[in-house]
Backbone bond lengths (Angstrom), bond angles and torsions (degrees), N, CA, C in turn:
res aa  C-N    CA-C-N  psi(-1)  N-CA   C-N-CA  omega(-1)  CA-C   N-CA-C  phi
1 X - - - 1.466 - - 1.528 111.74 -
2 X 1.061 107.92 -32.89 1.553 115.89 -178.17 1.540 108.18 -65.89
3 X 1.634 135.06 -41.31 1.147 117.63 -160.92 1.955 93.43 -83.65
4 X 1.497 109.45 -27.34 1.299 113.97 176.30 1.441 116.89 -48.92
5 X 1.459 125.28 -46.83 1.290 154.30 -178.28 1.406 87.07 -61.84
6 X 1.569 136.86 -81.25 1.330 130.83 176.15 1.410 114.12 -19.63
7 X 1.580 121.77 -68.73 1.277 125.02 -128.15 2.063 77.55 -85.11
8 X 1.098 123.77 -26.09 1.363 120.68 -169.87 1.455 111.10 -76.24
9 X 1.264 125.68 -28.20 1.290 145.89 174.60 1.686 113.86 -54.47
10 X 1.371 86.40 -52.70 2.052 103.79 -170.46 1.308 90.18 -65.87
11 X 1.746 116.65 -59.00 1.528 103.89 -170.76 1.458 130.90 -49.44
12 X 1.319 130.27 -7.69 1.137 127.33 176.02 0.945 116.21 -119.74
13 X 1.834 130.12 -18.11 1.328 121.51 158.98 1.369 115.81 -77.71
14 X 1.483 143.42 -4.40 1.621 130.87 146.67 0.655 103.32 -94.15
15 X 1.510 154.11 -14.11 1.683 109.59 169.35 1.722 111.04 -93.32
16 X 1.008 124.46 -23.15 1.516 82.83 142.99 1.567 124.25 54.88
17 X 1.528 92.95 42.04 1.389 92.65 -166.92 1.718 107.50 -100.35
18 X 1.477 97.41 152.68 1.763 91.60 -174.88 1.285 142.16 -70.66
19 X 1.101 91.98 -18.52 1.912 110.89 169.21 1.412 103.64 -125.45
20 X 1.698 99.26 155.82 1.337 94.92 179.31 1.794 99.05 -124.48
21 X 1.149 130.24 -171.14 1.190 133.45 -173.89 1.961 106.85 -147.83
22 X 0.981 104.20 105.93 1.756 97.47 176.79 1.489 118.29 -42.51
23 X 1.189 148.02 137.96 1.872 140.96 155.64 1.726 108.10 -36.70
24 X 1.123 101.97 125.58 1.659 117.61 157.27 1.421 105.66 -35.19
25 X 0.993 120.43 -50.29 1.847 102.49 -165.41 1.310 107.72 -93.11
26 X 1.421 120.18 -11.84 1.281 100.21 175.31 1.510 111.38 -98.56
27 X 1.250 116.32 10.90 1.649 111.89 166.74 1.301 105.72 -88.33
28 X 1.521 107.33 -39.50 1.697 90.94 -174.77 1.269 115.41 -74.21
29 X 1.599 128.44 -8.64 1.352 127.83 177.03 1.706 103.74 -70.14
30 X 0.797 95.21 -44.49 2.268 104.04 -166.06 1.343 78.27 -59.54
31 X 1.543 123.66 -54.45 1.563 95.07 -132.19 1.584 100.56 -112.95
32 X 1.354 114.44 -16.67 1.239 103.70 -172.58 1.543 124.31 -97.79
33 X 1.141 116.46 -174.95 1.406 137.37 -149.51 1.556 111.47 -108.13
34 X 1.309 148.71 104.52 0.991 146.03 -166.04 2.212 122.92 -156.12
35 X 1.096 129.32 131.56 1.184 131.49 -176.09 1.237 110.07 -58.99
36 X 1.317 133.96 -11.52 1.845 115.33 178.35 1.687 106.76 -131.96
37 X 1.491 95.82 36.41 1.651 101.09 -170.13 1.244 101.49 -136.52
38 X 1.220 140.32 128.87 1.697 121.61 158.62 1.422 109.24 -140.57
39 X 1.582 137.45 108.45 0.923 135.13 139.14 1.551 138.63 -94.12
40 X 1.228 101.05 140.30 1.593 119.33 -174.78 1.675 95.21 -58.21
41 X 1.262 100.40 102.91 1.570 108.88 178.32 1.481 102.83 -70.09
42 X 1.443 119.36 -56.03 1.469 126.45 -138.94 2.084 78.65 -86.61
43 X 1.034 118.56 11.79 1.799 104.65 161.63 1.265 112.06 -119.22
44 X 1.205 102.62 16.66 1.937 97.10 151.07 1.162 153.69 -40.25
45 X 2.237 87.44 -55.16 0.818 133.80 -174.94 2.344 104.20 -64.77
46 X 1.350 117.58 109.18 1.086 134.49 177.36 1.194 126.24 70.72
47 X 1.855 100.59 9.48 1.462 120.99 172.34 1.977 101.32 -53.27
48 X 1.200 113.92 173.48 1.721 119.35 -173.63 1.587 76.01 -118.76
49 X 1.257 112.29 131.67 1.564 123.96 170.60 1.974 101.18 -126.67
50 X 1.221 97.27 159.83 1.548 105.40 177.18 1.496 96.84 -140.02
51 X 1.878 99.69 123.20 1.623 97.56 172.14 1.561 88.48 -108.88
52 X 1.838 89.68 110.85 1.662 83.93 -175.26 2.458 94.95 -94.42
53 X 1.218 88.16 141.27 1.510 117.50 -176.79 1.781 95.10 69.90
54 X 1.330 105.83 84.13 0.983 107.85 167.65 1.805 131.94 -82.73
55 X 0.990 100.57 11.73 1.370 111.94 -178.94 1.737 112.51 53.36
56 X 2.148 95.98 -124.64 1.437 105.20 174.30 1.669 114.76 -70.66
57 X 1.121 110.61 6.24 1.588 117.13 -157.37 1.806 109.01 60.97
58 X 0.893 111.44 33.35 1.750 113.04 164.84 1.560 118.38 -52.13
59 X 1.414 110.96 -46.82 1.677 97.82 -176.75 1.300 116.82 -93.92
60 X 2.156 121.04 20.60 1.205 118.31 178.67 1.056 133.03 -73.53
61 X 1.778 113.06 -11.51 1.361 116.32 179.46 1.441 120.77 -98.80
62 X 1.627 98.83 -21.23 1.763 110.18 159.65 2.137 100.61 -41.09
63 X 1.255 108.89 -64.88 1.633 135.35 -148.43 1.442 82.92 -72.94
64 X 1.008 142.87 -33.49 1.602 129.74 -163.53 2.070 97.14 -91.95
65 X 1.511 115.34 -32.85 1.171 128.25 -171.22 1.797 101.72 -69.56
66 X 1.236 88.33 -52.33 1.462 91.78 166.62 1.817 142.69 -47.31
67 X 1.654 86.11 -18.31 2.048 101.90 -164.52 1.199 103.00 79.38
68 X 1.525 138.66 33.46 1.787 121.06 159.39 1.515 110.77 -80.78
69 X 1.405 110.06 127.47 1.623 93.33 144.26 1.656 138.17 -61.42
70 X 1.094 118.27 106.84 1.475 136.12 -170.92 1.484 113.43 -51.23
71 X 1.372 109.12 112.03 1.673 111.73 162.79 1.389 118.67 -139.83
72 X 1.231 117.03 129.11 1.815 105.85 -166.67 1.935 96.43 -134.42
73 X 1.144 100.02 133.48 1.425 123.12 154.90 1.927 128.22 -91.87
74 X 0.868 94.97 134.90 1.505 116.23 161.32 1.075 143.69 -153.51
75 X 1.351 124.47 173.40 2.104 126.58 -167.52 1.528 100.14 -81.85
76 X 1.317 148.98 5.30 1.379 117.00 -175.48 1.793 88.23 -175.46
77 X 1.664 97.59 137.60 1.358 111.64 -175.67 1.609 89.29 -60.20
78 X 1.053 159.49 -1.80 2.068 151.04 -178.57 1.209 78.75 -57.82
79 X 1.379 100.72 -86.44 2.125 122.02 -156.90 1.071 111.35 -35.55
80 X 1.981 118.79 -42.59 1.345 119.25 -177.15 1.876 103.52 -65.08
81 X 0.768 111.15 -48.27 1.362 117.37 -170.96 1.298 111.13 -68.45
82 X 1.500 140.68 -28.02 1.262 165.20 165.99 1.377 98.43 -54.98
83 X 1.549 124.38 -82.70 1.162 146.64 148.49 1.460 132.41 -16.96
84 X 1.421 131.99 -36.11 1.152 143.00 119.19 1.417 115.40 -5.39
85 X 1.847 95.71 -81.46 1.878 104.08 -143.62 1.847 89.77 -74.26
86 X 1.393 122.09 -26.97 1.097 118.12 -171.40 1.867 111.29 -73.44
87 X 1.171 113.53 -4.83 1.298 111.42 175.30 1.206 99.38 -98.34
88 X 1.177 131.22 -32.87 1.917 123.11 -174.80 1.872 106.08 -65.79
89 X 1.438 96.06 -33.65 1.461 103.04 169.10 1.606 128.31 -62.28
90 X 1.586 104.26 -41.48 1.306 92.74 164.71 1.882 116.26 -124.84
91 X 1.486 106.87 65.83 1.775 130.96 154.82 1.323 83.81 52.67
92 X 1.503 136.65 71.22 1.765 132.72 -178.27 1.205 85.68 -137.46
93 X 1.334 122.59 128.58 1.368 125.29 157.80 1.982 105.39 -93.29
94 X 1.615 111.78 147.29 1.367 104.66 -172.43 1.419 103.91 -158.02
95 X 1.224 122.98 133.79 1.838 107.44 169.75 1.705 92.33 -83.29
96 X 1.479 107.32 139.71 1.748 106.03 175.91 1.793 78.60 -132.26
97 X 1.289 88.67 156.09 1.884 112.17 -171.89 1.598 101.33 -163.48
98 X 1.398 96.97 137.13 1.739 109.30 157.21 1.451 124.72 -65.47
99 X 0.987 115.66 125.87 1.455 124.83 162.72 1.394 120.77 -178.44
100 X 1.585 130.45 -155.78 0.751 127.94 176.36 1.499 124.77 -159.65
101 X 1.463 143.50 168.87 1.145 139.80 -177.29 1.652 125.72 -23.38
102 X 1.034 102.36 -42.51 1.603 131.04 178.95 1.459 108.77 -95.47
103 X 1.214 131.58 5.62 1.647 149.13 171.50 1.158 138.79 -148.69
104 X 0.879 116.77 57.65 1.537 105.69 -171.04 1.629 116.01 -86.34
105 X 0.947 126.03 116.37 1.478 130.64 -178.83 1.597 123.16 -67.27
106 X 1.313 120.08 77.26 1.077 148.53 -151.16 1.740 123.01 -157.26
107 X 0.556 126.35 147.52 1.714 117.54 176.26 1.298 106.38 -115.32
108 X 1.455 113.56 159.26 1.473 122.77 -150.17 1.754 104.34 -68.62
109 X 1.853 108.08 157.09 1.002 110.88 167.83 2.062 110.58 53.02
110 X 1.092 115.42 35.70 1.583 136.88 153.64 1.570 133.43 -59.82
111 X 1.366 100.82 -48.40 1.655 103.99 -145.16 1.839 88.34 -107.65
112 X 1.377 126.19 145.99 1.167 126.25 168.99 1.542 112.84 -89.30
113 X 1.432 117.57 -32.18 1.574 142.76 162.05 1.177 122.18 -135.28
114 X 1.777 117.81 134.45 1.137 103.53 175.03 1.655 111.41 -123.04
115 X 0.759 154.91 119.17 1.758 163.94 -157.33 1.734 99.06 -108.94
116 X 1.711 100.76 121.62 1.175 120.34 178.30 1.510 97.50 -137.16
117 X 1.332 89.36 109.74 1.631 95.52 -177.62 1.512 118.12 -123.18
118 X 0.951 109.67 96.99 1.767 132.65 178.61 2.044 97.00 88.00
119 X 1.480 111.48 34.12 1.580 110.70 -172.42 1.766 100.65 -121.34
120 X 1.339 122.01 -33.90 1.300 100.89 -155.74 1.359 127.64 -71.33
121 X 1.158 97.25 -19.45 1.343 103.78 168.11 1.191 146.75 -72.89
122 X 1.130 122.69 -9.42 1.406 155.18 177.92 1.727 95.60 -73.88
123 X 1.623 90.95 114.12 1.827 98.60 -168.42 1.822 94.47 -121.92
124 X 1.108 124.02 137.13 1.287 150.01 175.81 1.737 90.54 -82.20
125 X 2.005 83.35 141.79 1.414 115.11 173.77 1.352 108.35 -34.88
126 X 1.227 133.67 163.43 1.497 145.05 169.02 2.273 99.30 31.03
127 X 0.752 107.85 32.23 1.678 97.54 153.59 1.557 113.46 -158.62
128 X 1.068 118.28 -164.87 1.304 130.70 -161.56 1.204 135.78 -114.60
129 X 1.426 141.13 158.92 1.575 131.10 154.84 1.460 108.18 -40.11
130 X 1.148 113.79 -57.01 1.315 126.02 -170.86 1.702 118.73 -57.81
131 X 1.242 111.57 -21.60 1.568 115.17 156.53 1.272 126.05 -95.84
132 X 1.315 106.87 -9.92 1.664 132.73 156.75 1.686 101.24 -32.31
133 X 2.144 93.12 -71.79 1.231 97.02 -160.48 1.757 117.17 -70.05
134 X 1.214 106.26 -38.58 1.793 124.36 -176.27 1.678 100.69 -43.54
135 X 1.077 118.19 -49.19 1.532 114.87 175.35 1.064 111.03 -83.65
136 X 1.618 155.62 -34.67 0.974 116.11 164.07 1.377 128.07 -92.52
137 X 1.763 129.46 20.97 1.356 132.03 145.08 1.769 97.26 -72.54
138 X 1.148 125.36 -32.63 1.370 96.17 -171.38 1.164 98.64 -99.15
139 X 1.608 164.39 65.27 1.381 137.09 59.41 1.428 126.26 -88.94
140 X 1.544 99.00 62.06 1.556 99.18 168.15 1.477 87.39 -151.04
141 X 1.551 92.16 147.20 1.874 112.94 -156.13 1.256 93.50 -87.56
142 X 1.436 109.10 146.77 1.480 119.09 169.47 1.314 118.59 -27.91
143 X 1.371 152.03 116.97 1.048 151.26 132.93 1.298 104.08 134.92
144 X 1.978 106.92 -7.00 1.504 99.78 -171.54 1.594 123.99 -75.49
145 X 1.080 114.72 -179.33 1.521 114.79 -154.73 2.153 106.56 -113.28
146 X 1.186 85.05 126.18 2.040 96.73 -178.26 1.315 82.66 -96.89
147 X 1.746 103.89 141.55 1.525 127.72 160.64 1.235 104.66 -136.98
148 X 1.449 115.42 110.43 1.525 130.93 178.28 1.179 130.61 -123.71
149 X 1.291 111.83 146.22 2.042 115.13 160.79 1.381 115.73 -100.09
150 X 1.115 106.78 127.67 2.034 131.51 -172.91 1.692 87.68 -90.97
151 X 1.134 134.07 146.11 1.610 130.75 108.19 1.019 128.61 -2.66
152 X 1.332 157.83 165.29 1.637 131.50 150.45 1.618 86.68 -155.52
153 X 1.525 111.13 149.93 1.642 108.17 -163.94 1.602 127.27 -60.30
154 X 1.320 129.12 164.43 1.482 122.02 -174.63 1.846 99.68 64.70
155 X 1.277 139.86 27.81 1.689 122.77 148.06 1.269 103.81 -83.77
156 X 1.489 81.10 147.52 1.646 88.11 -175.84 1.481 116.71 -68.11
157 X 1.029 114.61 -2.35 1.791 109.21 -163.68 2.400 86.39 -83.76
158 X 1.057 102.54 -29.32 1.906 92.34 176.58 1.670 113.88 -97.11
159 X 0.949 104.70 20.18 1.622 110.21 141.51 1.301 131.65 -47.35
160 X 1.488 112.77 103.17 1.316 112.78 -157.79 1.513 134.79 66.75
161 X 1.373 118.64 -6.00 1.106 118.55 -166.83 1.741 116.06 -67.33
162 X 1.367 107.09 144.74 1.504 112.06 168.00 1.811 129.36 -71.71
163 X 1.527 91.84 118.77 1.516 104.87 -178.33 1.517 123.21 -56.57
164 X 0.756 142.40 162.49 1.563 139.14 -152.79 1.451 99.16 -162.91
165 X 1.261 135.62 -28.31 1.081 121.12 -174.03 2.122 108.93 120.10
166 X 1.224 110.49 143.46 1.457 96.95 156.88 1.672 127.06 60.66
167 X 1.834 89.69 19.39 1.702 85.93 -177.55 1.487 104.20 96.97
168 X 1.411 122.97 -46.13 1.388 129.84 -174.52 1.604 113.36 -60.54
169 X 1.417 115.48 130.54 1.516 95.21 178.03 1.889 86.45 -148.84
170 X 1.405 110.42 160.85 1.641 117.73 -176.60 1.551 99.05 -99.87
171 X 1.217 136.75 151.64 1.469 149.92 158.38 1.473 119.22 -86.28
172 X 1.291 89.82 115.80 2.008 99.19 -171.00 1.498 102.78 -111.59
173 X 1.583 120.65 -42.49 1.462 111.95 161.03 1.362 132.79 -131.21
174 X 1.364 97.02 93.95 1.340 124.55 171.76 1.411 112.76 -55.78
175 X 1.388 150.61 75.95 1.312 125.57 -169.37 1.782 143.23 -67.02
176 X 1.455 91.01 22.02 1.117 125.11 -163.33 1.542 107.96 -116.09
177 X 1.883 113.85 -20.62 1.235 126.44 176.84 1.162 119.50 47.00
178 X 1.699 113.40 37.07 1.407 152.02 142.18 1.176 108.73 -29.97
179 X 1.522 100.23 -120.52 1.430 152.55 -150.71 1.675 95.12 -88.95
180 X 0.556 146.47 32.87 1.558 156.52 -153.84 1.929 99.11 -99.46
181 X 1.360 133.12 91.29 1.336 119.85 -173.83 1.776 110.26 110.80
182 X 1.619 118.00 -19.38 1.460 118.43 170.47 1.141 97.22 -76.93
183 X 1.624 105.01 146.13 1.463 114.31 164.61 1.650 115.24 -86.30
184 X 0.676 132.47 150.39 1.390 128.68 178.09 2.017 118.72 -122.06
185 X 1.052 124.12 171.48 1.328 154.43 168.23 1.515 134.81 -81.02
186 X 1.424 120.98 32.69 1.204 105.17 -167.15 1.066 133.92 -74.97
187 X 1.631 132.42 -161.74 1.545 128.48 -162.40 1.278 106.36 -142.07
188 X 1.243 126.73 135.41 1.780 99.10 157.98 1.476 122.36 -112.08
189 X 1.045 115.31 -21.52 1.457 124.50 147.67 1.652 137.73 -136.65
190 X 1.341 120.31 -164.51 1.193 106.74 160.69 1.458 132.01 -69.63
191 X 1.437 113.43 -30.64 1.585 111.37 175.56 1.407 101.52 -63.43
192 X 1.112 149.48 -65.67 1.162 163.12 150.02 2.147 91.65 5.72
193 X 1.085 118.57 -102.69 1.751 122.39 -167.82 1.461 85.39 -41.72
194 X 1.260 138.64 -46.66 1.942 122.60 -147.79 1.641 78.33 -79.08
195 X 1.019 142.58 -29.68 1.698 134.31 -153.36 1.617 84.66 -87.16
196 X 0.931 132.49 -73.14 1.578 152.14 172.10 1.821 103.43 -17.32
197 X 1.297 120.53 -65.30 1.219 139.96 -144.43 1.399 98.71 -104.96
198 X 1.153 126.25 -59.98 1.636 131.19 168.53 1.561 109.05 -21.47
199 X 1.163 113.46 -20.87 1.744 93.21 -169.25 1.817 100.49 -103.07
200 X 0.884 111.89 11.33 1.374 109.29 157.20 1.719 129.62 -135.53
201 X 1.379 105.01 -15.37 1.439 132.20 -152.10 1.832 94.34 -109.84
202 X 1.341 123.28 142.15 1.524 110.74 151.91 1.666 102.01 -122.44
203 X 1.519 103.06 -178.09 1.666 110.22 157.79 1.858 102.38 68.08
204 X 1.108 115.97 20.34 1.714 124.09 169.22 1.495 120.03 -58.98
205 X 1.645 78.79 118.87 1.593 75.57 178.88 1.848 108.30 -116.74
206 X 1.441 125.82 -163.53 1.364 99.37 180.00 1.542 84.12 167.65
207 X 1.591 98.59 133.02 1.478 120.19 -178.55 1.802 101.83 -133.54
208 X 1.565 114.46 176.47 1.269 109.92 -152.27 1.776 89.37 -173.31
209 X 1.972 84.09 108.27 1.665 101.86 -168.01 1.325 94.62 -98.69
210 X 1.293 120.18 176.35 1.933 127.81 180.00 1.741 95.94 -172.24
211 X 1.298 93.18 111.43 1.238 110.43 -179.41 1.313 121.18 -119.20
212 X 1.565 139.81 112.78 1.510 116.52 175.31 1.432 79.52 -122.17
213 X 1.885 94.47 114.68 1.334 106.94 155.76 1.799 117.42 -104.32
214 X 1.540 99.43 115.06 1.675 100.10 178.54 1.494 121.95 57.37
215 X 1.447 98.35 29.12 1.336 101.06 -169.67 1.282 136.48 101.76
216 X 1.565 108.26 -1.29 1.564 104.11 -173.21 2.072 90.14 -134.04
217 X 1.961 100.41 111.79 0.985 100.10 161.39 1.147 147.80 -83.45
218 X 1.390 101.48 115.18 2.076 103.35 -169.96 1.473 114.06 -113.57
219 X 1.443 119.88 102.57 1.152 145.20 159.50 0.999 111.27 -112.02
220 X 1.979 76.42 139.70 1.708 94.24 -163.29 1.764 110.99 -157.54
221 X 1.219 127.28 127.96 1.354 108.48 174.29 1.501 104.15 -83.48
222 X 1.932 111.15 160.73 1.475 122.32 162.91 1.583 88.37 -110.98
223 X 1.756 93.81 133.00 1.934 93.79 162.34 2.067 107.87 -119.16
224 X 1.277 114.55 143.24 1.118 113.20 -172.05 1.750 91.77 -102.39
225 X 1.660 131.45 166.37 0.786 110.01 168.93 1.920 107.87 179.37
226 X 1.156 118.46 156.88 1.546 108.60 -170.51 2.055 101.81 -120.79
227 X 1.081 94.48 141.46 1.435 105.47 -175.31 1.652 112.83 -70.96
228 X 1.263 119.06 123.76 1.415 88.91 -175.26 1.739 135.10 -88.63
């Protein structure tokens, strides 16, 4: 995990790119309008949000536009430090901290929302999805709201990947020479995450994008959801 942790680290401290651009699905989730979705927009505003694995910080200026209070997690003091200088660059105030799925450095019952976008799944050596979820219901406040990206079958990133058991499977070709060695979380449908998620989560909702852009298929579910 460690050289994996490396090779993920470098990738975002050289590129280093100057603008960032928020993800498509998570703008249309914040902001848009839909029949099996409803969030309280106007409690955004000074809500405590956690973009846990925030990557380049791409969706920080969506989250600041919005009125969130800014908190971001990640795997390796680089990103934090990366992540940092890139918010002084664009006027974002943010708490950023090391950790990881299985840690988040936070104290219990914190976050009003927490947004994991293309992160939750990403399961550390010797533990589980399932400790995935236990830590982040326990810093997220009663009633608060999870916004996530699932896997969903046929993406290209589980191509070939090795089965593990339990949904769990390892990534051998990443073609991106990523993720190459993370274990991951997959799904195969929606009954499947509500069976999964139900035992801590209520009020689940869950949509299911399929994208082949230029050749690279990315399917994926988003699940919305309140802690109970």
């Amino acid at each position: 995990m460690e050289n994996v942790k490396e090779t993920y680290s470098a990738f975002h401290v050289l590129k280093r790119s100057v603008h960032v651009y928020p993800t498509e699905w998570v703008i249309r989730t914040l902001l848009g309008n839909y029949p099996k979705l409803s969030l309280d927009k106007p409690s955004f505003t000074n809500s405590k949000l956690l973009d846990l694995g925030f990557g380049d910080c791409r969706n920080m200026p969506l989250l600041k536009n919005c009125g969130f209070e800014i908190h971001g997690v990640e795997i390796s003091k680089e990103i934090v430090l990366f992540g940092r200088a890139k918010l002084l660059e664009l006027n974002i105030l943010a708490d950023l901290r090391e950790g990881t799925n299985t840690h988040i450095p936070y104290k219990d019952d914190f976050f009003d929302y927490i947004l994991a976008c293309h992160s939750i799944y990403y399961v550390d050596r010797n533990s589980s999805f399932d400790d995935n979820l236990l830590e982040i219901s326990r810093v997220l406040k009663k009633d608060g709201i999870l916004i996530a990206s699932l896997p969903a079958p046929d993406n290209f990133i589980l191509k070939n990947c090795i089965n593990l058991g339990n949904g769990h499977v390892e990534i051998t070709n990443d073609i991106y020479g990523l993720r190459n060695g993370y274990i991951f979380r997959t799904f195969e449908n929606e009954e499947e995450i509500k069976d999964v998620f139900s035992n801590l989560f209520k009020n689940v909702v869950i949509c299911k994008c399929l994208d082949n852009f230029w050749g690279v298929q990315i399917n994926f579910f988003i699940i919305v959801c309140e802690k109970e």
